[in-house]
C-alpha positions as CSV (number, residue, x, y, z in Angstrom):
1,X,9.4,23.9,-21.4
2,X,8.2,20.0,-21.8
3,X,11.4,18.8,-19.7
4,X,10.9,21.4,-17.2
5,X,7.3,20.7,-16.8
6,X,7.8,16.7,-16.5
7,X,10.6,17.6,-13.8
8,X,8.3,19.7,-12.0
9,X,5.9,16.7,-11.9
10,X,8.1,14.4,-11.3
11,X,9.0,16.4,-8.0
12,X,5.8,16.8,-6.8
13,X,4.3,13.3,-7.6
14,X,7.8,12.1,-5.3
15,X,7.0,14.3,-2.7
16,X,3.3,12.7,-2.6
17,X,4.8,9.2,-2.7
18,X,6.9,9.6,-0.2
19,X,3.4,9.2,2.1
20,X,4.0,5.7,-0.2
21,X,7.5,5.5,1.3
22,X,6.3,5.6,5.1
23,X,3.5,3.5,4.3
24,X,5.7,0.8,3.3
25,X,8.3,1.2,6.3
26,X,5.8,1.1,9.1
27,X,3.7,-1.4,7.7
28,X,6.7,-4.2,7.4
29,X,8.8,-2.7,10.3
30,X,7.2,-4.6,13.2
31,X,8.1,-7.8,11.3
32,X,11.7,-7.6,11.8
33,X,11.1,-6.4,15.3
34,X,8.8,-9.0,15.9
35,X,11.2,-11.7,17.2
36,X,12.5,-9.1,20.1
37,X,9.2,-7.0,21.1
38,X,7.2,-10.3,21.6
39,X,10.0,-11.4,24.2
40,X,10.2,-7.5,25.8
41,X,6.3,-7.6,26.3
42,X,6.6,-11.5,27.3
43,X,3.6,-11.9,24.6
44,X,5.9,-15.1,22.7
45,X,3.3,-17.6,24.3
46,X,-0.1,-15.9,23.5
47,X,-1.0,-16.0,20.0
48,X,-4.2,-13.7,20.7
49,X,-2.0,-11.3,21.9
50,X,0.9,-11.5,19.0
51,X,-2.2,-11.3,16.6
52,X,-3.1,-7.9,18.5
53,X,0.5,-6.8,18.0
54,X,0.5,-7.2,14.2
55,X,-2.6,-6.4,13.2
56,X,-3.6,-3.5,15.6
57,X,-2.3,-0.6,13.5
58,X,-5.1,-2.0,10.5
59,X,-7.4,-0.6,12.8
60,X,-6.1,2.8,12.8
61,X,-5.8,2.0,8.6
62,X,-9.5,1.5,8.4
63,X,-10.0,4.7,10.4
64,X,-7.7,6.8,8.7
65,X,-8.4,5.5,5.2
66,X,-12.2,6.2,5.7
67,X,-11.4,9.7,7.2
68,X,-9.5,10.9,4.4
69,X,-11.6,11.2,1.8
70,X,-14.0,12.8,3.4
71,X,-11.6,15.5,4.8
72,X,-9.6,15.7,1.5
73,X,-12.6,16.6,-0.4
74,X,-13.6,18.9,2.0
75,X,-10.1,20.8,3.1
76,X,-8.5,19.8,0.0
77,X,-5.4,17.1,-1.0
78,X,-2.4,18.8,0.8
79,X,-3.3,19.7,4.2
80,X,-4.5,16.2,5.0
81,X,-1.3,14.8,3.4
82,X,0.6,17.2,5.8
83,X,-1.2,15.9,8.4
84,X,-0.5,12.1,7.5
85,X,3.0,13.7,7.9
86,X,3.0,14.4,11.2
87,X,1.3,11.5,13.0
88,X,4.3,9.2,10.8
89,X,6.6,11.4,13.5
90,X,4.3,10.9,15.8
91,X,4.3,7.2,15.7
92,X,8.2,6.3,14.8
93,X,8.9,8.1,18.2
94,X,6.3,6.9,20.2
95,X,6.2,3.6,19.2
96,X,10.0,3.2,20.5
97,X,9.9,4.6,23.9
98,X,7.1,2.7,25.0
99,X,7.4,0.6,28.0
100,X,4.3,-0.9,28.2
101,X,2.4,-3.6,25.7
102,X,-1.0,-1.2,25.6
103,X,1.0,2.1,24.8
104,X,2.6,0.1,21.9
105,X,-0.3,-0.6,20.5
106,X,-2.2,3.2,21.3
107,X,1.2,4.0,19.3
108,X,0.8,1.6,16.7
109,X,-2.8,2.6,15.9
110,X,-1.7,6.2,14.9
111,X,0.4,4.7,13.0
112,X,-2.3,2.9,11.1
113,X,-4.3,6.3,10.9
114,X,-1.5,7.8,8.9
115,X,-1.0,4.9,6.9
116,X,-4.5,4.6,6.0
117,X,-4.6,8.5,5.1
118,X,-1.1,8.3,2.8
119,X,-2.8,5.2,0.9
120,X,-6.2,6.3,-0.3
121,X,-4.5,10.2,-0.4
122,X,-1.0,9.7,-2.2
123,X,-2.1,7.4,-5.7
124,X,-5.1,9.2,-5.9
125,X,-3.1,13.2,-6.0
126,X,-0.7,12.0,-8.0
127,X,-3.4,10.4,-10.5
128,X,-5.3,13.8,-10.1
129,X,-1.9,15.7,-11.4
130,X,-0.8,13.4,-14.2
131,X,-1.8,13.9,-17.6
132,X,-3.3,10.7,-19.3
133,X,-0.9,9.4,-21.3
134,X,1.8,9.5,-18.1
135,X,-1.0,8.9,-15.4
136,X,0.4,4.6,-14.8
137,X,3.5,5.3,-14.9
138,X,3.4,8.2,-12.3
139,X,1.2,6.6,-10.1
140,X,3.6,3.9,-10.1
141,X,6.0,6.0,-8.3
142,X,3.7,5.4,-5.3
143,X,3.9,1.8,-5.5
144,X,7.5,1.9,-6.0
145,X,7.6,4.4,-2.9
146,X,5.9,1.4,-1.0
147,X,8.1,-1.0,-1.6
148,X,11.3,0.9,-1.0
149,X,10.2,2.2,2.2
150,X,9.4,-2.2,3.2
151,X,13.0,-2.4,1.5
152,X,14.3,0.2,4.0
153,X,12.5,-1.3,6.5
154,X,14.0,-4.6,6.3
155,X,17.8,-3.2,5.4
156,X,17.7,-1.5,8.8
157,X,16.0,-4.3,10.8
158,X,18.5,-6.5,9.7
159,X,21.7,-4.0,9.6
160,X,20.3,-3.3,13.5
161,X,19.5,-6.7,14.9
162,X,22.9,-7.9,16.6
163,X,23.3,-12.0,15.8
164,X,21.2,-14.2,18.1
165,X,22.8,-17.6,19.7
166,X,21.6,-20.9,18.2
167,X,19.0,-22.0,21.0
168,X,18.9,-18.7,22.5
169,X,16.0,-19.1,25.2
170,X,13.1,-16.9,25.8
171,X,14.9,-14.8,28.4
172,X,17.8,-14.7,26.9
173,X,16.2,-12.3,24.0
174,X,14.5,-10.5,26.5
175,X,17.5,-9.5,27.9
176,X,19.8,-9.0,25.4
177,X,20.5,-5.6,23.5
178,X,17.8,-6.7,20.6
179,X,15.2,-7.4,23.3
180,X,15.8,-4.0,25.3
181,X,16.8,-1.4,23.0
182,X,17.6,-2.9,19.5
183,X,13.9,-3.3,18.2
184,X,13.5,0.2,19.6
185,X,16.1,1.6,16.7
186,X,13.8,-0.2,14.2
187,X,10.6,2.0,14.8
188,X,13.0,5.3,15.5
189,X,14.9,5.3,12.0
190,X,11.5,6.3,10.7
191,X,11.4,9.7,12.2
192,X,14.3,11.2,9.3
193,X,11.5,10.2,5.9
194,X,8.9,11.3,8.3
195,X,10.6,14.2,9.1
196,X,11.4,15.2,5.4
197,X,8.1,14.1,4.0
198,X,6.2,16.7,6.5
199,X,8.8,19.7,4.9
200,X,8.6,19.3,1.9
201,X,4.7,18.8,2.1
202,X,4.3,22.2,2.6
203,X,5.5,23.0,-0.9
204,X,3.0,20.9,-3.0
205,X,0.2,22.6,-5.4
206,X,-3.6,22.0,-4.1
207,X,-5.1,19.2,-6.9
208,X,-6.0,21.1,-9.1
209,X,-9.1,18.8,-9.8
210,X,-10.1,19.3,-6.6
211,X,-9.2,23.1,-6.7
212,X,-11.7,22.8,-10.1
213,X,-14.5,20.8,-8.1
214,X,-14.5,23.4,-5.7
215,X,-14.6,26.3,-8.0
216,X,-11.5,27.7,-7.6
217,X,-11.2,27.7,-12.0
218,X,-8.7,29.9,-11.8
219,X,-6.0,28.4,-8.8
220,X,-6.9,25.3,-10.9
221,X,-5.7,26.8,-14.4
222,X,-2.4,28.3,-12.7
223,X,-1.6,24.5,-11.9
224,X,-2.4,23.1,-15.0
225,X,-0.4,25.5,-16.6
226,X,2.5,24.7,-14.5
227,X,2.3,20.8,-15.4
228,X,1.8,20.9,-18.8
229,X,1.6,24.6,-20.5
230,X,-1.3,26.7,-21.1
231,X,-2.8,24.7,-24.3
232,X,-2.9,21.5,-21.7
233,X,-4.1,23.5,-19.0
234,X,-7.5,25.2,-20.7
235,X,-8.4,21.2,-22.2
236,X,-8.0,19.6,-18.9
237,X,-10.2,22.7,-17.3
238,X,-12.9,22.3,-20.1
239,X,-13.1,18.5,-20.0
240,X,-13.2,19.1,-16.1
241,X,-16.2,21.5,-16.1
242,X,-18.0,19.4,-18.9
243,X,-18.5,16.4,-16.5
244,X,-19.8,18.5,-14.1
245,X,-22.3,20.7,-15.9
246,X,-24.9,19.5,-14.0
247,X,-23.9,21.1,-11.1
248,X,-23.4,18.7,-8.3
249,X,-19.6,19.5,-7.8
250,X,-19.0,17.9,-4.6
251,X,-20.1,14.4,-3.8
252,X,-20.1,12.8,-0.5
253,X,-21.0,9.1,0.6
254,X,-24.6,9.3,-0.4
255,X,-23.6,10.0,-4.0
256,X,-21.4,6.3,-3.8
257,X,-25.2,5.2,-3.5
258,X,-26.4,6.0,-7.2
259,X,-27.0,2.9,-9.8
260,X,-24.8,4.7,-12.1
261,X,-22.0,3.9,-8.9
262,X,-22.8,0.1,-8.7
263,X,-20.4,-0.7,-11.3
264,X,-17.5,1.7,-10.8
265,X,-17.6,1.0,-6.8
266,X,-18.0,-3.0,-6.9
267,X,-14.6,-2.8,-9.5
268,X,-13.0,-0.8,-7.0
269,X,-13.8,-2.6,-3.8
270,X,-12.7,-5.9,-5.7
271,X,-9.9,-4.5,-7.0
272,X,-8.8,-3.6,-3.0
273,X,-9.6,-6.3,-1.9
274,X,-8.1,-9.4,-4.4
275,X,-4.6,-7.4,-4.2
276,X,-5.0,-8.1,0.0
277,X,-6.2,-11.7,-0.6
278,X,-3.6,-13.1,-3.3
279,X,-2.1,-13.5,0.2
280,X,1.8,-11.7,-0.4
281,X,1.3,-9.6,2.6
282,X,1.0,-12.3,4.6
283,X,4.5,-13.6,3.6
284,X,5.8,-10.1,4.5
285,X,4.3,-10.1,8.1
286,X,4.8,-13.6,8.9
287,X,8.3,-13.8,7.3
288,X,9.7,-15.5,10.4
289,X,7.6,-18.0,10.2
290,X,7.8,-18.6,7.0
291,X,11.3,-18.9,6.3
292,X,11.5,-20.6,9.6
293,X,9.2,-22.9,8.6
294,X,11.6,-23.5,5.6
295,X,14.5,-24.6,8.3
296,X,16.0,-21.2,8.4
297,X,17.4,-19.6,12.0
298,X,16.3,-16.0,13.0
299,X,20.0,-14.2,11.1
300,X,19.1,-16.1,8.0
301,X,15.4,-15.3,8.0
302,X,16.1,-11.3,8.1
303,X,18.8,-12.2,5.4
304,X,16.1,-13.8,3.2
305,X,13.5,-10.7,3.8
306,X,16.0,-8.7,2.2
307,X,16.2,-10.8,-0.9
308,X,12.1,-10.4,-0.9
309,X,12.4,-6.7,-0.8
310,X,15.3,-6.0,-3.4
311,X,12.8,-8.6,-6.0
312,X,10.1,-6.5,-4.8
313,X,11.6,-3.5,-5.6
314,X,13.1,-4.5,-8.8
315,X,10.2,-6.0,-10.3
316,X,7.9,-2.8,-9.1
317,X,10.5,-0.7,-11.5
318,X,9.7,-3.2,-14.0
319,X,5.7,-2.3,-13.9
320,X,6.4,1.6,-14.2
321,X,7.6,1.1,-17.4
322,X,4.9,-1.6,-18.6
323,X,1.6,-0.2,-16.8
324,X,1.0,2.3,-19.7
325,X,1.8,0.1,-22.4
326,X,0.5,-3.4,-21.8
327,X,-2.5,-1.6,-19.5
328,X,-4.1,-2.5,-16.3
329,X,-6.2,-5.4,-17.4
330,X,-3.6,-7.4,-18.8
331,X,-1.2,-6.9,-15.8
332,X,-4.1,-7.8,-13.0
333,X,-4.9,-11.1,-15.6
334,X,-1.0,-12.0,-15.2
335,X,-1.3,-11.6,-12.0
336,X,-3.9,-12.8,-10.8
337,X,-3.6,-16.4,-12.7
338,X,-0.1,-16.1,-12.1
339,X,-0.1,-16.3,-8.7
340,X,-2.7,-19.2,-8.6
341,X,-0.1,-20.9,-10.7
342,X,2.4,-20.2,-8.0
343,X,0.9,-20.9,-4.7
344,X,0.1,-24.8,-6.3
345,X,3.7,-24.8,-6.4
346,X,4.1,-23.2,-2.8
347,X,1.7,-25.6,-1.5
348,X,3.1,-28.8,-3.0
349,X,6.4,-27.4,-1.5
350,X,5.2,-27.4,2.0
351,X,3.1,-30.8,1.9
352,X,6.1,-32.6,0.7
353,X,8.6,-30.9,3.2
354,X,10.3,-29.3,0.7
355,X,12.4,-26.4,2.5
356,X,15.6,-24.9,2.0
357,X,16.6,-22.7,-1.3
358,X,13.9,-24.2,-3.1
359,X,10.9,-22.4,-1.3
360,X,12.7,-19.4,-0.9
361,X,13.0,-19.2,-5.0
362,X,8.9,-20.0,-5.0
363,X,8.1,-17.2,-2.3
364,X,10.7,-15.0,-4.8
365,X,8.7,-15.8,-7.5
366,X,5.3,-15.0,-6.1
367,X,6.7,-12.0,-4.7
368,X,8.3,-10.9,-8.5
369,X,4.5,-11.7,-10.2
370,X,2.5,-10.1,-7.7
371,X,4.9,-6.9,-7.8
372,X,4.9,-6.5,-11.2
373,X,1.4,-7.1,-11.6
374,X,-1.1,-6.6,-8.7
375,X,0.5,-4.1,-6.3
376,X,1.0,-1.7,-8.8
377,X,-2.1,-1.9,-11.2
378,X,-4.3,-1.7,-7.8
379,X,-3.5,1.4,-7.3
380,X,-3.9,2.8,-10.9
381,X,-6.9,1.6,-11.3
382,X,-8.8,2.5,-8.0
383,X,-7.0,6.0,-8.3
384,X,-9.0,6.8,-12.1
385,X,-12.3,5.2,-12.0
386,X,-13.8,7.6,-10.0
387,X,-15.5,11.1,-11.1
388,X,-13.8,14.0,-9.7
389,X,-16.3,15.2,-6.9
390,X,-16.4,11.8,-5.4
391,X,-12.9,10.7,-6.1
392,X,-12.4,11.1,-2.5
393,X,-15.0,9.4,-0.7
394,X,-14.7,6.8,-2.8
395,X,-10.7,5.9,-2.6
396,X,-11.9,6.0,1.1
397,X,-14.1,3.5,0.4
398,X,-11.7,1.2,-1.8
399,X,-9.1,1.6,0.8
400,X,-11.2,0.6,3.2
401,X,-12.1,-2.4,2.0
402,X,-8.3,-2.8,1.4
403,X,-7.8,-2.6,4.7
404,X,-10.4,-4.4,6.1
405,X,-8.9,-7.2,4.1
406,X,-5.6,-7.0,5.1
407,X,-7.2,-7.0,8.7
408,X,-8.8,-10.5,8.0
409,X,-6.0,-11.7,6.4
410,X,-2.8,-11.0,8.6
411,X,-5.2,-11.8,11.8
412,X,-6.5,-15.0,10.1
413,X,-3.2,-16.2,9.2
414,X,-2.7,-18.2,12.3
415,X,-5.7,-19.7,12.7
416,X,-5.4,-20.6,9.0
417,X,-2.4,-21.9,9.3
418,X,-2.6,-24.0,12.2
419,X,-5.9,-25.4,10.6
420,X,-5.1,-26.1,7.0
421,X,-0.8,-26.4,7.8
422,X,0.8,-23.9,5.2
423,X,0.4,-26.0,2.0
424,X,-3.9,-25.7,2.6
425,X,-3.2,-22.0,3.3
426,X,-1.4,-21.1,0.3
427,X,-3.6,-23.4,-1.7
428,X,-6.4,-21.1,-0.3
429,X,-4.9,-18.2,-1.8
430,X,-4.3,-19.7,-5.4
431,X,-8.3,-20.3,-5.6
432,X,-8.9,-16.9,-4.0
433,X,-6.7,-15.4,-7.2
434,X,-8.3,-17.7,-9.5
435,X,-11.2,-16.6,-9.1
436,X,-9.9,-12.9,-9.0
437,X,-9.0,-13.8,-12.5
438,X,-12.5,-14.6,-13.4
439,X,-13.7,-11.6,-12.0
440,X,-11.2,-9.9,-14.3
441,X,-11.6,-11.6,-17.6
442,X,-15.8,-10.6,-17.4
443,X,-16.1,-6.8,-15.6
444,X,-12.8,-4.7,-15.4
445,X,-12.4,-2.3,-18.4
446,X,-9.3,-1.0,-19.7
447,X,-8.4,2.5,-18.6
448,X,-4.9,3.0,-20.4
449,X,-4.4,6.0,-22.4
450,X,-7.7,7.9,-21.3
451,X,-8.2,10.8,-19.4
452,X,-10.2,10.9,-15.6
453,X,-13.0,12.6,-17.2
454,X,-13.3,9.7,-20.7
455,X,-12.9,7.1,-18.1
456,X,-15.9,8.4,-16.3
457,X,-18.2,9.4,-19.2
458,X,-17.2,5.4,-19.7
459,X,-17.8,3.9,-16.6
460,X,-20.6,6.1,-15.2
461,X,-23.7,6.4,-17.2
């Protein structure tokens, strides 16, 4: 009965992630099509514009992330995850057949809607489902969702893109297969996950937290029962209605407004945020420059992305199995101080004109720590610190503030960049993880091993 109930879990937590999954894809997708669109729209010469290009589906993230909780504590977990499902369709056709620079981006924001839904939505149903003692590791399954879908992503951006000519001109691109229809192909392979993640949707359980929240006990005790057995399912019900004897079962943004909140919120928002300035996504979305940067041509820079996303992928795995047993402090310290290590490296590289194998292995490395280590104990965390009847506004809250940091940093790269050169960027980032560290060592708790409801009678008092 044990095995059948993990598989069960298993299934439904993977048909969650796979939000995780489409999150990942669209998010990196427009970096391997980058190089082609830029030429199609004739953009290649306007950095304000390029910036627009890259960064406008965060708009539709901070939207959509500060929509969803809301709507999921009001409708309920699945139908908003169904939704998230359909504009993913939506935008991997759409974004494709565009001819024009504006409807790309109209395209692009939807895009960002769903992606800002499936991130606060996914981690925080499958944390909602899991029992304590499996919760990391489960919620993992998100992260490693995330960076399979980028791994996707950048397999098929590099299997389409056809080889492009040493000294290939501006118009040259434009005109070619990549520059007419190729980059097209990279937004349109989407539409199979998305397509599959919107069926199988409809068979998911309602949280049965929020089913409990709501006062549907009993809906709530079938699912239980289903996860773990009956025994499991009358404990979590009882711990469940214990934190909420005193009646307030549903929570909406005025309840993130309590003192008892303070603490719990300001963790999460700087949880969201640090794992958006440690600086890795920049290195995803600005691959081409980077690697070009290193003295590598446009076939050898989609090569190297590759390389990112198998380490990415591989070291993700890694965290599954350690999340539950070394615990979500210790991984954010490692990773946090880690990186800072790394980025001195990284820096030193590019003041001293280092380029070559050399900084590839250094962006590897950063990529390996930061997998391992922030991207997957952000999401733990910010998904079980919250009491049940606000767990909803509040991921909206932490994801938007995840967002809105991503916003500032892929749009600020640029400008950063052109400012400080790449070695004062990256040096940038180390001090911005150092003093994540600090941050670490002094106000986040340890949540391993405890259920939601001992996390909260911890955390909010």
């Amino acid at each position: 009965m044990k095995n059948q109930s993990n598989s069960y879990l298993f299934l439904i937590a993977l048909i969650s992630a796979m939000g995780g999954f489409l999150f990942g894809y669209d998010w990196v997708v427009i970096g391997g099509a980058k190089p082609f669109y830029e030429q199609y729209f004739q953009i290649a010469d306007s950095p304000v514009m390029q910036g627009w290009a890259m960064s406008s589906a965060l708009i539709g993230c901070l939207v959509g992330a500060l929509s969803a909780g809301k709507l999921s504590d009001r409708m309920g977990r699945k139908p908003i995850l169904v939704l998230a499902a359909g504009l993913f369709i939506c935008t991997a056709i759409g974004t494709g057949a565009v001819h024009s620079f504006t409807l790309f981006n109209v395209f692009r924001l939807v895009g960002g809607f769903a992606i800002g839904i499936a991130s606060s939505l996914s981690p925080m149903y499958i944390a909602e489902i899991a029992p304590a003692h499996l919760r990391g590791r489960f919620v993992s399954i998100n992260q490693l969702t995330i960076v399979l879908g980028i791994l996707a992503s950048q397999i098929v951006n590099w299997q389409i893109a056809e080889p492009v000519a040493m000294g290939a001109t501006h118009d040259m691109i434009r005109e070619s297969w990549n520059g007419q229809t190729g980059w097209r192909w990279m937004f349109w392979a989407m539409t199979v996950p998305a397509a599959l993640f919107f069926m199988f949707s409809f068979i998911l359980p309602e949280s049965p937290r929020w089913l409990a929240s709501s006062g549907r006990c009993e809906a709530a005790l079938k699912v239980f029962t289903r996860i773990g057995g009956s025994d499991y399912a009358r404990r979590e019900l009882n711990a469940i209605q214990a934190t909420s004897s005193d009646g307030n079962q549903q929570g909406g943004f005025k309840q993130l407004l309590r003192p008892a909140m303070y603490k719990v919120l300001t963790i999460g928002i700087v949880m969201a945020v640090l794992q958006q300035w440690c600086g890795i996504n920049v290195i995803f979305n600005y691959a081409q420059e980077i690697f070009m940067a290193a003295g590598y041509g446009v076939s050898d820079v989609l090569m190297n992305i590759v390389v990112t996303g198998i380490t990415n992928v591989i070291f993700t795995v890694l965290a599954m199995f350690v999340v539950d047993r070394w615990g979500r402090k210790a991984l954010t310290l490692i990773g946090s101080f880690g990186l800072a290590i790394i980025y001195a490296f990284m820096g030193a590289a590019y003041y001293f004109h280092i380029t070559g194998v050399v900084l590839l292995v250094i962006v590897v490395m950063a990529i390996a720590c930061y997998a391992m280590t922030l991207a997957t104990a952000m999401w733990v965390i910010i998904s079980e610190i919250f009491p049940n009847r606000i767990r909803g506004v509040a991921m909206s809250v932490c994801t938007f503030a995840l967002w809105a940091a991503c916003f500032i940093l892929t749009y600020s790269f640029p400008v950063l960049n052109n400012t400080l050169g790449a070695a004062g960027t990256f040096w940038l980032y180390g001090v911005i993880c150092l003093a994540g560290g600090v941050f670490v060592v002094f106000y986040l708790p340890e949540t391993k091993g405890k259920s939601l409801e001992e996390i909260e009678r911890e955390l909010v008092k």
